[in-house]
Residue, then its C-alpha position, 0 to 999 in steps of 0.5 A: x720299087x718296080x714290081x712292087x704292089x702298092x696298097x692304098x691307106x691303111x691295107x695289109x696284103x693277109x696270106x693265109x694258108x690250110x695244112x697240105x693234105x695228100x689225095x688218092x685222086x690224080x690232080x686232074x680229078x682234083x682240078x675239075x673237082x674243085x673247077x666245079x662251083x657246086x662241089x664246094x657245097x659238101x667241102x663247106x664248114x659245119x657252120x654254114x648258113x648259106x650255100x648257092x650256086x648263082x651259075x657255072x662260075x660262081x656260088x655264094x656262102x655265108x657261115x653263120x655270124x659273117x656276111x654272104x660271100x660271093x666267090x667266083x672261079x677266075x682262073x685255072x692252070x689245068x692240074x695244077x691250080x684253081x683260083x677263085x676270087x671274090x666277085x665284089x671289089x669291096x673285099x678283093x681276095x682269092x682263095x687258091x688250090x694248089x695240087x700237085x701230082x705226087x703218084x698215079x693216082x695221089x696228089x697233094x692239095x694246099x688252099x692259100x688265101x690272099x687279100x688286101x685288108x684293112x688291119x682292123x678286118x684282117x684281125x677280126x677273120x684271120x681266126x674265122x679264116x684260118x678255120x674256114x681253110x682247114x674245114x675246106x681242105x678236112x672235108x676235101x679230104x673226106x669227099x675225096x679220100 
């Protein structure tokens, strides 16, 4: 089928998304709030054993029992969208922040997470996933609310 994504053997496409939470921030504050690699460092999970900024794109982290995870800013639609993907193609995926302005000084933030995964690792860290995305967007909404 045109357009369709093929898989390799034995890969699932995961879609992974955190509730939509609501900022008294402009979606420009969010966007170059989340464009920055050291702002993720306060939005990390209690269970966080590793945080490191590498350089101006790119931070790794590890939560505690899961291997380090490196993360690097891909791309971004200015106030609107920030895409970070993983910066090995043993694990391809990107972790998403979609904002949308919704008054002056108010925005509505959702992470999405997509990536190509076996089946056996997609049910092992789909629970560890889903928890990481509500901690991203609960912290989020701590530092910025």
């Amino acid at each position: 089928m045109i357009g369709e994504k093929i898989q390799p053997s034995g890969v699932n496409s995961m879609h992974l998304e955190s509730p939509e939470i609501q900022l008294p921030k402009s979606a420009e504050t969010v966007y170059t709030f989340l464009s920055q690699p050291d702002n993720f460092g306060p939005l990390m999970p209690s269970n966080t054993s590793k945080f490191e900024v590498l350089d101006e794109k790119t931070f790794v982290f590890a939560l505690s029992g899961m291997p380090e995870i490196k993360l690097r800013f891909k791309e971004g639609t200015p106030f609107q969208e920030v895409v970070l993907g993983a910066a090995s193609d043993k694990l391809p995926f990107e972790l998403k922040a979609h904002i949308q302005q919704t008054a002056a000084e108010q925005s509505q933030v959702k992470l999405t997470f997509d990536g190509d995964l076996n089946p056996m690792m997609a049910m092992m860290i789909q629970g560890p996933l889903n928890s990481f995305l509500k901690a991203l967007v609960e912290n989020l909404s701590k530092v910025l609310g």
